[in-house]
C-alpha positions in Angstrom: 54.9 -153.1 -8.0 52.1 -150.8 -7.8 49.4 -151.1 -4.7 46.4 -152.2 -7.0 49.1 -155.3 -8.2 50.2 -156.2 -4.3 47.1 -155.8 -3.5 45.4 -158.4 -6.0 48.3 -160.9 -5.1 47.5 -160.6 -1.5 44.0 -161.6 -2.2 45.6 -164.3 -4.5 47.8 -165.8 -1.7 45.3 -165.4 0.9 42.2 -167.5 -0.9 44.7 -169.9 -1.6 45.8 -170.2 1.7 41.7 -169.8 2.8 41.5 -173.0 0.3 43.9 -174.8 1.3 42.9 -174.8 5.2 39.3 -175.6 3.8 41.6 -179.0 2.2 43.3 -179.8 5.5 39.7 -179.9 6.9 38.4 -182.4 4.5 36.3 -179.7 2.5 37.8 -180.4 -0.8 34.7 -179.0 -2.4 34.6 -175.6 -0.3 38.4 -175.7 -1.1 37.9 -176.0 -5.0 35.8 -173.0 -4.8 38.1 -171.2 -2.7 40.9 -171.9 -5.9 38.7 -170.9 -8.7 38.0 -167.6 -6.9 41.8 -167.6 -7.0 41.8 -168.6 -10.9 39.0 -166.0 -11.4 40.9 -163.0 -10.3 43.9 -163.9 -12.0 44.4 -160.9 -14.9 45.0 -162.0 -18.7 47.2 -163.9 -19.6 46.4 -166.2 -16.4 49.3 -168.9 -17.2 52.0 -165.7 -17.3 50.8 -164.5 -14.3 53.3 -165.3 -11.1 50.5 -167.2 -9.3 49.2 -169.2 -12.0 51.6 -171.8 -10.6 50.1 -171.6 -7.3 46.7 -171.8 -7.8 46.6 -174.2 -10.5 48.9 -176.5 -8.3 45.9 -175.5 -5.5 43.3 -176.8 -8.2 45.3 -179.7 -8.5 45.5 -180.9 -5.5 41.8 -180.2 -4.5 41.0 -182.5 -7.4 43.5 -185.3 -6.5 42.0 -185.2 -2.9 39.1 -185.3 -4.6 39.5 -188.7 -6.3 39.4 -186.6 -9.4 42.4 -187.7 -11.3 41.9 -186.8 -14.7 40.8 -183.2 -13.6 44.2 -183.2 -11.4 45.9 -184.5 -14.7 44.6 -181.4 -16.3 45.3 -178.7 -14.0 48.4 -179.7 -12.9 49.6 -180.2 -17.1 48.8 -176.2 -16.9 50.7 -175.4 -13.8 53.7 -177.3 -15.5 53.6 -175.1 -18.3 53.9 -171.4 -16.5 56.5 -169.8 -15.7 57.3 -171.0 -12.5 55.6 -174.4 -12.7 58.4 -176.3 -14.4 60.9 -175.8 -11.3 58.2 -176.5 -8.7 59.1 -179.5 -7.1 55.3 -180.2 -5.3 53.9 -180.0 -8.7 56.0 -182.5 -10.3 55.5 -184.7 -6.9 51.2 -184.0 -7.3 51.7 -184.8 -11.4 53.6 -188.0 -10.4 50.9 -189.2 -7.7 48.2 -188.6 -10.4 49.8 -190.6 -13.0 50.0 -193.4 -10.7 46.8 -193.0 -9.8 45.4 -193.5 -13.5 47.9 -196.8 -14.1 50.1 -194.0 -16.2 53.7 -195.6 -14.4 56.2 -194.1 -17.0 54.7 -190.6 -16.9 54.5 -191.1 -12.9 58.6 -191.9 -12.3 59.0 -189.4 -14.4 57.4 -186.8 -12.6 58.0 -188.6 -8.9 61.8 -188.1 -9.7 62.1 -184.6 -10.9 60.5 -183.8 -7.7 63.3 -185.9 -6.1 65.8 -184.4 -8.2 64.5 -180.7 -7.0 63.8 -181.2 -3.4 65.2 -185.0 -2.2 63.7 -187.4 -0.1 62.1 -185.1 1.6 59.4 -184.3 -0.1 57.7 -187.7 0.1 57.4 -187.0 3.6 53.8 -187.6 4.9 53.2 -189.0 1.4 51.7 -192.7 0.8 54.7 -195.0 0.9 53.7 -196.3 -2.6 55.0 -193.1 -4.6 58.5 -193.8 -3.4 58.3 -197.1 -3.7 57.7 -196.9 -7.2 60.3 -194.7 -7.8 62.9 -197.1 -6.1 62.0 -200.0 -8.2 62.5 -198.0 -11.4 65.8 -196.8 -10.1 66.9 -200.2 -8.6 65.7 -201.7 -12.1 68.1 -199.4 -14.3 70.9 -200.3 -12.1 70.3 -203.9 -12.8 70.8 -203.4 -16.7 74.0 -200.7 -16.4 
């Protein structure tokens, strides 16, 4: 990888990270802004690039925070579709919550379970109680017509 390459992913990773402390703090607009720098930087084909994952999941989840669900739909459909999106386990937990959130159940235990099929239990961890839930009464309901 050539300096000029390390050196744009460096910036990458570090407005993400710059972003996502901005998120933690409850800045969710200073955040977004912090992402689409991110986004901006990005070279052509954005979606092939490596990152593309990251910051669109970073976008995402600035919206979702947010309240911004359908936004959060959006950028989170793109993250899915990059290279690395479609084995991300956060992504398919952040596309799950935001189903939910717009009354979109079927695409929601969809997504809440592939993250739960990448990563386990786990990743609901510190997550609203409700995602889970959901998926357990899918799950328990499939085992009641087997």
């Amino acid at each position: 990888m050539g300096a000029a390459v390390a050196d744009l992913a460096e910036v990458i990773v570090t407005l993400v990270d710059v972003g996502d402390e901005r998120l933690r703090g409850g800045d969710a607009r200073a955040a977004n802004a912090a992402f689409q720098e991110a986004w901006q930087i990005l070279p052509l084909p954005k979606l092939d690039h490596p990152h593309a994952a990251l910051v669109l999941g970073a976008l995402g989840d600035a919206a979702f925070v947010a309240g911004n669900f359908a936004e959060a739909r959006r950028v989170l459909e793109e993250a899915l579709r990059t290279g690395l999106g479609a084995a991300n386990p956060a992504l398919h937990l952040r596309r799950g919550q935001v189903a939910f959130e717009l009354d979109e159940h079927d695409v929601a235990v969809v997504e809440l379970l592939r993250a739960y099929e990448l990563a386990g239990a786990e990743i609901f961890d510190g997550e609203a109680p409700k995602y889970l839930r959901l998926l357990h009464t899918h799950v328990a309901a499939l085992r009641t017509v087997a």
